[in-house]
N, C-alpha and C positions, 0 to 999 in steps of 0.2 A: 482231468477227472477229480483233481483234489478241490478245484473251483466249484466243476458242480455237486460234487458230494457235499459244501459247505452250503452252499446256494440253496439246496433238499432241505439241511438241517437249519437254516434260517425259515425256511416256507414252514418244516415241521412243529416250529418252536412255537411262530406267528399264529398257526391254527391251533395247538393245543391251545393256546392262554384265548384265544376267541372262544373255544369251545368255552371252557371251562369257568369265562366269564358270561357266557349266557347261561350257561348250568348254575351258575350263581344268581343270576337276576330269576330265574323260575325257580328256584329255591327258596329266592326270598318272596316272592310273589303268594306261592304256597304256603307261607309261614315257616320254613325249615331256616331260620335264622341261622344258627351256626353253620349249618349247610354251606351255606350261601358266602359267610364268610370264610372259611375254607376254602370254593371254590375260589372267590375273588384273590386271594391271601395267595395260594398257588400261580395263578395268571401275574398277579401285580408284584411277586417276584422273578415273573422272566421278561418282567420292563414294559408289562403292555398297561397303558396309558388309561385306559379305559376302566380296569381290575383296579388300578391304583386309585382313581379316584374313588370305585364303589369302596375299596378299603378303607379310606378317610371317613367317609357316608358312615360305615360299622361302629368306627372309632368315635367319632363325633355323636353320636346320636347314642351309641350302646344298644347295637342291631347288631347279636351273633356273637356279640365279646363285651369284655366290661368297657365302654364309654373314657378316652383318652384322648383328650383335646391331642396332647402332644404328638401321640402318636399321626391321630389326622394330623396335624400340619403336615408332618413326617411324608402320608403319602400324599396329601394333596401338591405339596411342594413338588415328587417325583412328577406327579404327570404334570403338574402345571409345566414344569423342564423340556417336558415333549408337545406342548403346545397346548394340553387340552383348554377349551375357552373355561369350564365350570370351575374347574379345578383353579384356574387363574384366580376365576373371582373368590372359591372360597378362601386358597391360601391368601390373599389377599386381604380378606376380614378378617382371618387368622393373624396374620402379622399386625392389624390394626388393634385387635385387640387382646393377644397371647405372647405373642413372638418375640421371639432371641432377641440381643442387640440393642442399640441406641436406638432412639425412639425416632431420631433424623433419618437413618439410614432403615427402619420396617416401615418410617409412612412414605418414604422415595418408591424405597421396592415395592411398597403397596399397589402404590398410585399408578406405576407404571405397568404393574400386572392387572389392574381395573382397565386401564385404557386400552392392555389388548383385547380381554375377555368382552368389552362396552365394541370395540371395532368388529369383534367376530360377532357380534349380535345378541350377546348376554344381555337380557331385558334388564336381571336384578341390579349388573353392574354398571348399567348405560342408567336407571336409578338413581343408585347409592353415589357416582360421581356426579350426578345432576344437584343435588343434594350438598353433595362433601363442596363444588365448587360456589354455591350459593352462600354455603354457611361457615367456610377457613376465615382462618383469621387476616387474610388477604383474599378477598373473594370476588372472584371474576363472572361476574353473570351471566355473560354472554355463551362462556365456555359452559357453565352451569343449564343454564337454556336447552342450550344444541343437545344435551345429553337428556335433557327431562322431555325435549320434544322425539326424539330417538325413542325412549324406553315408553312416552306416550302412543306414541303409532306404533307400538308394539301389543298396545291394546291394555298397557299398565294404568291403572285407572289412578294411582295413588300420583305418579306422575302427570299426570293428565288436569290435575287438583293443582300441582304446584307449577304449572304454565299456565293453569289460569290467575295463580298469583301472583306469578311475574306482569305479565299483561294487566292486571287490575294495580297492581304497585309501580309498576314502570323498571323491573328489573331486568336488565341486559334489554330492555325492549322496549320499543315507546309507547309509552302508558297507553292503552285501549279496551275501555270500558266492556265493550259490546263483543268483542274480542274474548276479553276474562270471563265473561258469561257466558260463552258458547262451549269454551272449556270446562267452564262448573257446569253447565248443562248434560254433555258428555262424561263426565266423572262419576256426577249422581245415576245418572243412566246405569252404570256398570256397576254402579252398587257404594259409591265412595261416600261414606257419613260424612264427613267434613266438607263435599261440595256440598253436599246436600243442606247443611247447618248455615254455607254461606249462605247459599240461595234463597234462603229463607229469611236470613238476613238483612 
């Protein structure tokens, strides 16, 4: 009895903070800012993943409360702990550019929370490492590449710009002209000024 009474009060816990985080996302939808953070602030302190990150979201941005970088890190760290992919990537940029610590040990833990958030399908972070590994101060293109082709077939047009300058440069890839123009073809398509500027070019 004492198992399933516990068992209830886990199921009871998991649906109020579900509630209470969608009661938060139509709060904020409608404009009820503070609302919304309340709602979220209640859910994301009974550990649901979900609440926590829209809590970072409030904090970062000054949606519902005053605007506290720290504080997001604060929650986005929480859910990133439980896996969520968003929250990975923002803590992530948080520790790249806010965060506690040696500067060795927040671009480790960075780097390492992009590469889940980039594996679980995060377009921004399968980006920002296609990027970060082109241009480190040891910079592996290949590795670079695979990540800008990733967040390109995700339909990221800004990526989609930078595989066709690997292919027009010969970075991670052997130089191919007609190649690099298919990708600046496609970039401009979806709206990207700087394929566009090349192309013209």
């Amino acid at each position: 009895l004492e198992e399933a009474a516990f068992q209830l009060q886990q199921i009871f816990r998991i649906d109020i903070s579900i509630a209470l985080n969608i009661l938060g996302i139509e709060s904020m939808r409608a404009g009820h800012c503070r609302v919304a953070f309340t709602c979220f602030k209640l859910a994301a302190d009974r550990g649901y993943s979900k609440a926590q990150f829209n809590v970072g979201l409030c904090y970062e941005h000054g949606r519902g409360t005053e605007k506290d970088l720290e504080k997001a890190g604060f929650y986005y760290c929480q859910a990133a702990s439980s896996c969520h992919p968003m929250a990975q990537y923002r803590y992530a940029r948080y520790l790249l550019q806010h965060g506690p610590g040696s500067p060795w040990d927040r671009h480790h833990k960075a780097v390492t929370l992009l590469e889940q958030a980039a594996v679980a399908g995060i377009t921004e972070a399968q980006a920002y490492l296609g990027v970060f590994y082109m241009r480190g101060l040891q910079p592996q293109e290949k590795r670079g590449l695979k990540y800008l082709q990733l967040a390109a077939s995700s339909g990221d047009a800004q990526s989609r710009f930078h595989v066709g300058v690997c292919y027009e440069q010969g970075l991670g890839v052997q130089q191919n002209l007609a190649e690099a123009l298919r990708h600046y073809q496609q970039s401009a398509a979806a709206g990207n000024r700087q394929a566009r500027e090349r192309l013209q070019a």
